[in-house]
C-alpha positions in Angstrom: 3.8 -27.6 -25.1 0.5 -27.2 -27.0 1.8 -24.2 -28.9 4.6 -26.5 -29.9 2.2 -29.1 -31.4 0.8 -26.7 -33.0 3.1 -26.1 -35.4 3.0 -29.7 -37.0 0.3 -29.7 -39.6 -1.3 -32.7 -41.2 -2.7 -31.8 -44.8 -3.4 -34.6 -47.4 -2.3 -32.4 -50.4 1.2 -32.0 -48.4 3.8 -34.5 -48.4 0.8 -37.1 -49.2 -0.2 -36.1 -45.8 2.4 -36.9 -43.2 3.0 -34.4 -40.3 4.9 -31.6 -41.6 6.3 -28.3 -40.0 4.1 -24.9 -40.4 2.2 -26.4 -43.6 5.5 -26.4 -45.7 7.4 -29.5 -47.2 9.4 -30.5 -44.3 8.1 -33.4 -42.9 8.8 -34.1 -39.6 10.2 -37.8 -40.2 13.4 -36.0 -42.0 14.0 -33.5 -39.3 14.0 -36.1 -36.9 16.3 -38.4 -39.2 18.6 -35.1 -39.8 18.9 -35.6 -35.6 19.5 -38.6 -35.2 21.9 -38.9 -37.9 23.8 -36.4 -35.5 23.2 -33.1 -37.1 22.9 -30.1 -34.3 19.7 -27.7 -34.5 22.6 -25.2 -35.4 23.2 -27.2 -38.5 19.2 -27.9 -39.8 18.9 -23.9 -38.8 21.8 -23.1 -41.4 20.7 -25.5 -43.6 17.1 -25.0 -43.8 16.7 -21.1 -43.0 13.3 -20.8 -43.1 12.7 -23.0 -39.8 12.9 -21.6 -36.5 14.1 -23.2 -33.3 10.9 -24.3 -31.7 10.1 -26.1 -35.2 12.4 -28.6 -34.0 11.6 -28.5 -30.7 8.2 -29.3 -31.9 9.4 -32.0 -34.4 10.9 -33.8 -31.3 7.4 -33.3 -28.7 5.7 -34.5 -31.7 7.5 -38.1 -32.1 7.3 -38.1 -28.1 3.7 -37.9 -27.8 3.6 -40.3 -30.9 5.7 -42.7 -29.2 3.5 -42.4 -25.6 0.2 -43.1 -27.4 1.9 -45.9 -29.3 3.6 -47.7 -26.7 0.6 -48.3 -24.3 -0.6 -50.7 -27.2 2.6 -52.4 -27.8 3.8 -55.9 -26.1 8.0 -56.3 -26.1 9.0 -59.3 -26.3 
């Protein structure tokens, strides 16, 4: 999974320095938003050529990890 993660980048001069994939402007907040809205990886692939597969696989192991270090600090109500 590391080489996953590795293809999120974090640069301030980028996307005012949110987590984007491979250094170019595609933050991974949209790609995720783009799946949850229902759209397939087939459909982001068409739509956005220049991304590969595992850059959404990576988009996703990214907001998982981001979620596991998060949650052991939160309280639900």
């Amino acid at each position: 999974m590391n080489t996953l993660l590795s293809r999120i980048t974090i640069h301030p001069e980028v996307c005012h320095g949110k987590p984007v994939v491979r250094g170019m402007r595609y933050p991974v907040e949209s790609i995720l938003e783009y799946l949850a809205a229902g759209d397939s990886f087939e459909d982001l692939l068409v739509e956005f050529p220049d991304l590969e597969r595992d850059d959404l696989l990576a988009c996703l192991e990214f907001a998982a990890r981001s979620l596991q270090a998060r949650s052991r600090h939160l309280v639900l109500a």
